[in-house]
Phi, psi and omega in degrees: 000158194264204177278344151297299164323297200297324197285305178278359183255359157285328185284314175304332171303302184285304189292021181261277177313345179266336113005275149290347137304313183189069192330306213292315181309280184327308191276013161274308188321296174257011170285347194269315179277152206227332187251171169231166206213146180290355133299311192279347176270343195286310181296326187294320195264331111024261156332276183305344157315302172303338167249021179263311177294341175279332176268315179306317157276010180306292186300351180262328175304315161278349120336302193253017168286296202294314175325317211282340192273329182266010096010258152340282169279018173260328166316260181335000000 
């Protein structure tokens, strides 16, 4: 891999995990730099993965919430 490479899949790396560690601190990071570079475009997509896979189980949670609550009233 060349260095480009390397550079955005260390920035995707961090920005996932910081993402999930510790959102507010990502989003001040990259809402803050203005210019861009293949860590901070690595990192941006990054972040957005982790809340794209975060919404997705939200939504599976609420899903089997709901299954569960019509469940219920098919007991009752």
């Amino acid at each position: 891999m060349n260095d480009t490479n390397n550079r955005y899949i260390a920035g995707f790396n961090v920005g996932y995990l910081m993402a999930k560690y510790c959102p507010k601190v990502v989003e001040r990071l990259t809402a803050g730099i203005r210019q861009t570079f293949d860590f901070l475009e690595g990192m941006k997509a990054g972040q957005q993965q982790y809340e794209q896979e975060l919404a997705q189980e939200m939504d599976e949670i609420a899903r089997i919430r709901n299954s569960s609550k019509d469940l219920h009233r098919d007991i009752d």
